[in-house]
C-alpha positions as a Markdown table, in Angstrom:
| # | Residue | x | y | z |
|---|---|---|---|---|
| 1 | Unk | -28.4 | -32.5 | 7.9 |
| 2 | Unk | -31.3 | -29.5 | 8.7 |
| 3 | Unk | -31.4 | -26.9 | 6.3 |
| 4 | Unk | -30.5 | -24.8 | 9.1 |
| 5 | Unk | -27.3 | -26.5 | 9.7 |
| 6 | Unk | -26.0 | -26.6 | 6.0 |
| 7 | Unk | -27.0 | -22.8 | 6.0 |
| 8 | Unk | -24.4 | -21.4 | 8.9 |
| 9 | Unk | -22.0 | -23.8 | 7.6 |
| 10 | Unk | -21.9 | -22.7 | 4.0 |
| 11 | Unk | -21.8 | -18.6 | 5.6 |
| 12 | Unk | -18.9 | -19.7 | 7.9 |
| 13 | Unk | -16.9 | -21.7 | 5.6 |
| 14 | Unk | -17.7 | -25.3 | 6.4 |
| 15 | Unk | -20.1 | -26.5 | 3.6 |
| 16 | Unk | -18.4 | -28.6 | 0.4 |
| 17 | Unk | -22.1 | -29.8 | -1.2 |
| 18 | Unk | -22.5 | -26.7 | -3.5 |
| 19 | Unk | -24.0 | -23.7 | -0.3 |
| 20 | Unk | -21.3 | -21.6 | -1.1 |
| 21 | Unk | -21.3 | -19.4 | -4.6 |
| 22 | Unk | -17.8 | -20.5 | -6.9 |
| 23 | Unk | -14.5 | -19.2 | -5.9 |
| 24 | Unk | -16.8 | -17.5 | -3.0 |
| 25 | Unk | -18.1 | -14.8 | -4.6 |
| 26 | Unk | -19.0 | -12.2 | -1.6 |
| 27 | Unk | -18.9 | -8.9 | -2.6 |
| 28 | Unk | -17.4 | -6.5 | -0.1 |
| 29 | Unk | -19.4 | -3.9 | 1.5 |
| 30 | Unk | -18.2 | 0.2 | 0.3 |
| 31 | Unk | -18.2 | 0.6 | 4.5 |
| 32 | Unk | -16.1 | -2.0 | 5.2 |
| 33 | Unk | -13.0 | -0.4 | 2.2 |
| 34 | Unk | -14.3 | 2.8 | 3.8 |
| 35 | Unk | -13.6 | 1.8 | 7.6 |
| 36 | Unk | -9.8 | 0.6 | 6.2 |
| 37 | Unk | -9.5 | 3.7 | 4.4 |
| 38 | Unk | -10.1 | 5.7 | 7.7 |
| 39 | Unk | -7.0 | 4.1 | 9.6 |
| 40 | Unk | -4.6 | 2.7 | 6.8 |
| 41 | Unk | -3.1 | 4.7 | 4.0 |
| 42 | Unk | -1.0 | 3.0 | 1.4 |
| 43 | Unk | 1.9 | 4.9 | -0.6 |
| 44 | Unk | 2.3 | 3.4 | -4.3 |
| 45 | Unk | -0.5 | 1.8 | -6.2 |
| 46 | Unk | -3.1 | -1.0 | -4.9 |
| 47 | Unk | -3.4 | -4.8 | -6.9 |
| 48 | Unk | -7.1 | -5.8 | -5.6 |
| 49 | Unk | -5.8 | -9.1 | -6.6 |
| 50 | Unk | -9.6 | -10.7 | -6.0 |
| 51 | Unk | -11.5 | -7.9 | -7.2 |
| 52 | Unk | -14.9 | -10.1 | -8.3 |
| 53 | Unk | -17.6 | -7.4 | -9.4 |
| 54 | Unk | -15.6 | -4.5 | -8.4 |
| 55 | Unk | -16.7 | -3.6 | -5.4 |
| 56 | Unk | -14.1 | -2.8 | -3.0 |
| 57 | Unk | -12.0 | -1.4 | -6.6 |
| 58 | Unk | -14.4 | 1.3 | -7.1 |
| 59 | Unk | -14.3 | 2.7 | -3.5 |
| 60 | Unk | -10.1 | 2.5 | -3.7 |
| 61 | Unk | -9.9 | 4.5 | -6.9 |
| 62 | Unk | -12.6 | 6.6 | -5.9 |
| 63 | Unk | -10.7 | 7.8 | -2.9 |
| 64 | Unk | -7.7 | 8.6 | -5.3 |
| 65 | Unk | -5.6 | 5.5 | -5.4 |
| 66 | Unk | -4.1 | 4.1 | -8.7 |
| 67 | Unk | -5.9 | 0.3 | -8.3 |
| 68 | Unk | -4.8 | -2.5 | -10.8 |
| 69 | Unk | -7.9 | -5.2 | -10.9 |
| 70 | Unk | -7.9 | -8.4 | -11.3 |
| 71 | Unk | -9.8 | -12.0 | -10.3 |
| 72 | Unk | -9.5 | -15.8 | -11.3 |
| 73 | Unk | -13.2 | -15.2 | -12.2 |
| 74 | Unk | -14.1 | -11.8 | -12.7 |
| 75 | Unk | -17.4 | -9.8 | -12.7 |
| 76 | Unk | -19.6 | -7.5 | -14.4 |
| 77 | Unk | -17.9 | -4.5 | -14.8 |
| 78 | Unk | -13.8 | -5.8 | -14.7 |
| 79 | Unk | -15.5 | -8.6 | -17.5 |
| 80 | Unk | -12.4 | -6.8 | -19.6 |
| 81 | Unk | -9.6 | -7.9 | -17.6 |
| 82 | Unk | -8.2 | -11.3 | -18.4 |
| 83 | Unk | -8.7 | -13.9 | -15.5 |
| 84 | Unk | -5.4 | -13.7 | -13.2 |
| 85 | Unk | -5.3 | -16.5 | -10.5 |
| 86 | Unk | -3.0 | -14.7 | -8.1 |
| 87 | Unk | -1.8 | -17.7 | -6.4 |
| 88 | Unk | -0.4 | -18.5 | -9.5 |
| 89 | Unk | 1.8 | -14.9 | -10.3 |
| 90 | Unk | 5.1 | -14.6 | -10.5 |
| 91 | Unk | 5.3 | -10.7 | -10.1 |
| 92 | Unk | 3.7 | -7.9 | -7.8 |
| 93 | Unk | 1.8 | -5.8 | -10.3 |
| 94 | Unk | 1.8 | -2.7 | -7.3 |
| 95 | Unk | 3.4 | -2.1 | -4.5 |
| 96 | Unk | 0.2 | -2.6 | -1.9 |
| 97 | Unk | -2.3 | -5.3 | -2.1 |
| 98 | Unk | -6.0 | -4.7 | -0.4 |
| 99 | Unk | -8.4 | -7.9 | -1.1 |
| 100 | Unk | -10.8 | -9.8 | 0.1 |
| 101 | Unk | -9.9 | -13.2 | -0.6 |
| 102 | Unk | -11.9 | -16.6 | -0.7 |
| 103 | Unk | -11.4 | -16.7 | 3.0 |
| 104 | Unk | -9.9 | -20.5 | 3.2 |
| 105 | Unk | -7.2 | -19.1 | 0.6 |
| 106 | Unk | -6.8 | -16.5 | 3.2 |
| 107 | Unk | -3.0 | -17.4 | 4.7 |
| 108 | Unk | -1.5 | -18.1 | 1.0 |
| 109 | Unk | -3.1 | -14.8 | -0.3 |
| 110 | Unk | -0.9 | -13.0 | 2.8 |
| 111 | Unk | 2.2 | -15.6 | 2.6 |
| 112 | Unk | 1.7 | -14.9 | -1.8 |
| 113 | Unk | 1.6 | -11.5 | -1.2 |
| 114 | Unk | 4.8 | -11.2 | 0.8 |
| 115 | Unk | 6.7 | -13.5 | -0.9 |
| 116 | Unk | 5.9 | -11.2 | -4.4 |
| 117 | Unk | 7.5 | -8.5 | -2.4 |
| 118 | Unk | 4.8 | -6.4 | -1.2 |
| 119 | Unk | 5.0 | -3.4 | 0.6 |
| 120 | Unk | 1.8 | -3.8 | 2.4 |
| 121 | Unk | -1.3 | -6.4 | 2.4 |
| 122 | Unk | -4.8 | -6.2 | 3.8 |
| 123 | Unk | -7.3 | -8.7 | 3.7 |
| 124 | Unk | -10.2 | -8.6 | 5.0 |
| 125 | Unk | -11.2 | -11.9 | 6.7 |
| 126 | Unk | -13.2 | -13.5 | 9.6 |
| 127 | Unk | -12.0 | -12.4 | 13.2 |
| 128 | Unk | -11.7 | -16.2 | 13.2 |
| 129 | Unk | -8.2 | -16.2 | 11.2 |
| 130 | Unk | -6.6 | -15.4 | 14.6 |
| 131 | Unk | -7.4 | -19.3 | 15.8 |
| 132 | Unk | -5.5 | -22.5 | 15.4 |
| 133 | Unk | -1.8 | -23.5 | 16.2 |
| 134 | Unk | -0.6 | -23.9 | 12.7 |
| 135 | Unk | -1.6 | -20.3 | 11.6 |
| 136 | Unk | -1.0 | -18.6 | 15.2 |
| 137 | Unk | 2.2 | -19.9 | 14.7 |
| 138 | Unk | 2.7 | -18.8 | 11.2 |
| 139 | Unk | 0.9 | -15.1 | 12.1 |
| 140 | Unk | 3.5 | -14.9 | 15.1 |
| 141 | Unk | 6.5 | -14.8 | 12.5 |
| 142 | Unk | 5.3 | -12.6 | 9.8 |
| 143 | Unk | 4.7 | -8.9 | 9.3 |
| 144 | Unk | 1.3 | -8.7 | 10.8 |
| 145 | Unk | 1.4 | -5.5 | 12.1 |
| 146 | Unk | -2.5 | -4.1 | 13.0 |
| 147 | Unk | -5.7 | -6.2 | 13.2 |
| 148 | Unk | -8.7 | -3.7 | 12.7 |
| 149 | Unk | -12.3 | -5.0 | 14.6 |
| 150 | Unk | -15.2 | -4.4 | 13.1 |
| 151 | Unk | -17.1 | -2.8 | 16.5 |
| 152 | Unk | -20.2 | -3.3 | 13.7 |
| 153 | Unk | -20.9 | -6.1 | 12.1 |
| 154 | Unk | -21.0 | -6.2 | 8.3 |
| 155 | Unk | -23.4 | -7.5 | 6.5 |
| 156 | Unk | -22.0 | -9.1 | 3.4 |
| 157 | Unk | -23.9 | -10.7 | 0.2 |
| 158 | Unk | -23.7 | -13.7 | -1.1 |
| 159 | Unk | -23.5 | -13.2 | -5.1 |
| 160 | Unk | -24.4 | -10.0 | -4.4 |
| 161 | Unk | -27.5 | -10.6 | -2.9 |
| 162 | Unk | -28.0 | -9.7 | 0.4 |
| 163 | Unk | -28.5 | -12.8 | 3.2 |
| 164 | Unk | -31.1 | -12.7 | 6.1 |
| 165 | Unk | -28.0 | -13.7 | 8.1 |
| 166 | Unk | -25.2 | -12.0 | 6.8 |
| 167 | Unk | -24.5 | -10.0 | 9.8 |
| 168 | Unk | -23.6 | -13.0 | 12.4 |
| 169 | Unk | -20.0 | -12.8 | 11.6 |
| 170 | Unk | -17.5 | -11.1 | 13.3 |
| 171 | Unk | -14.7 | -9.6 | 10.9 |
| 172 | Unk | -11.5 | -7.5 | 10.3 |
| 173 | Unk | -9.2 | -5.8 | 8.1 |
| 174 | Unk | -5.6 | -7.8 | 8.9 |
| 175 | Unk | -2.5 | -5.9 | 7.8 |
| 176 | Unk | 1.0 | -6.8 | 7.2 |
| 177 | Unk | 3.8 | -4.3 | 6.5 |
| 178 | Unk | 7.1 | -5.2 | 5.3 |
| 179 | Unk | 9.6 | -5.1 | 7.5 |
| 180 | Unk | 7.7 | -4.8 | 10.9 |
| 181 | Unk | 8.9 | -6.8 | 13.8 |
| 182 | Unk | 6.6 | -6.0 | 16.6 |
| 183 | Unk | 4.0 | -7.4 | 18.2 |
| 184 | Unk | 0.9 | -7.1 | 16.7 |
| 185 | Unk | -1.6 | -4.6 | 17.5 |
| 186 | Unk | -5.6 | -4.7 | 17.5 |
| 187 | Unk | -7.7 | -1.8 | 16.6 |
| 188 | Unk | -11.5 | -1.0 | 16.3 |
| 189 | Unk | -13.2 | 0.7 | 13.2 |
């Protein structure tokens, strides 16, 4: 396979011969928490339940929310915090939970998430999460209440290191709300 080839495929999600960084470590731009920020408030604390170095943790608490950290392999900075694998939790350590999970864990994050009880639940994820039957069919019976577009695209690092091609994807915040029975709606940030 080109070099080429194996290269798109380990950015989109496709490549299983070692192109993508363990438990897919990509760092979440301060814009992109800022953009949600902008168009979603949340009442009650945050679990940033895939927190890796920090990132998106630091612009949460910085914009005055109570955030409770915590990764299956943490990072620099939250180093301190025991290793949680939130798949594996049995309780919903806050009420709200804003992530950016490895994005083919994307669906049991959400499903996790609701099932724990949460009040709300954003992940950020590839625009792509709208396709296939299985999950349009799954997305069509839960909570999902706004989809918010990036109108720019973001330009995430891999390991924290920025990639000459980070910026070809197409992404957005996806948010469910307890209780919500509508259609879905779609935004632009």
């Amino acid at each position: 396979m080109k070099t080429s080839t194996k290269r798109a495929q380990s950015i989109v999600g496709t490549n299983n011969d070692g192109g993508r960084p363990a438990n897919d470590f990509y760092p979440t731009p301060p814009e992109a928490t800022r953009a949600l920020l902008n168009v979603e408030k949340f009442f009650g604390g945050i679990w940033e339940c895939a927190c890796g170095d920090g990132a998106m943790s630091r612009v949460l608490a910085e914009s005055g929310y109570s955030v409770m950290c915590s990764d299956i392999d943490p990072r620099g900075v939250w180093k301190f915090l025991p290793p949680i694998d939130f798949l594996s939790t049995d309780a919903l350590l806050r009420p709200n939970v804003v992530t950016n999970p490895p994005f083919r864990l994307s669906r049991q994050f959400a499903q996790h998430a609701l099932d724990l009880g949460a009040e709300k639940v954003a992940l950020l994820n590839k625009l792509i999460f709208l396709e296939g039957q299985e999950r349009a069919a799954w997305l069509a019976t839960s909570p999902l209440k706004t989809v918010w577009v990036f109108s720019k695209r973001l330009q995430l690092t891999r390991n924290g290191q920025k990639m000459d091609n980070g910026g070809m994807i197409a992404f957005a915040w996806f948010v469910w709300e307890r209780g919500y029975t509508g259609r879905p709606m779609i935004g632009w940030i």
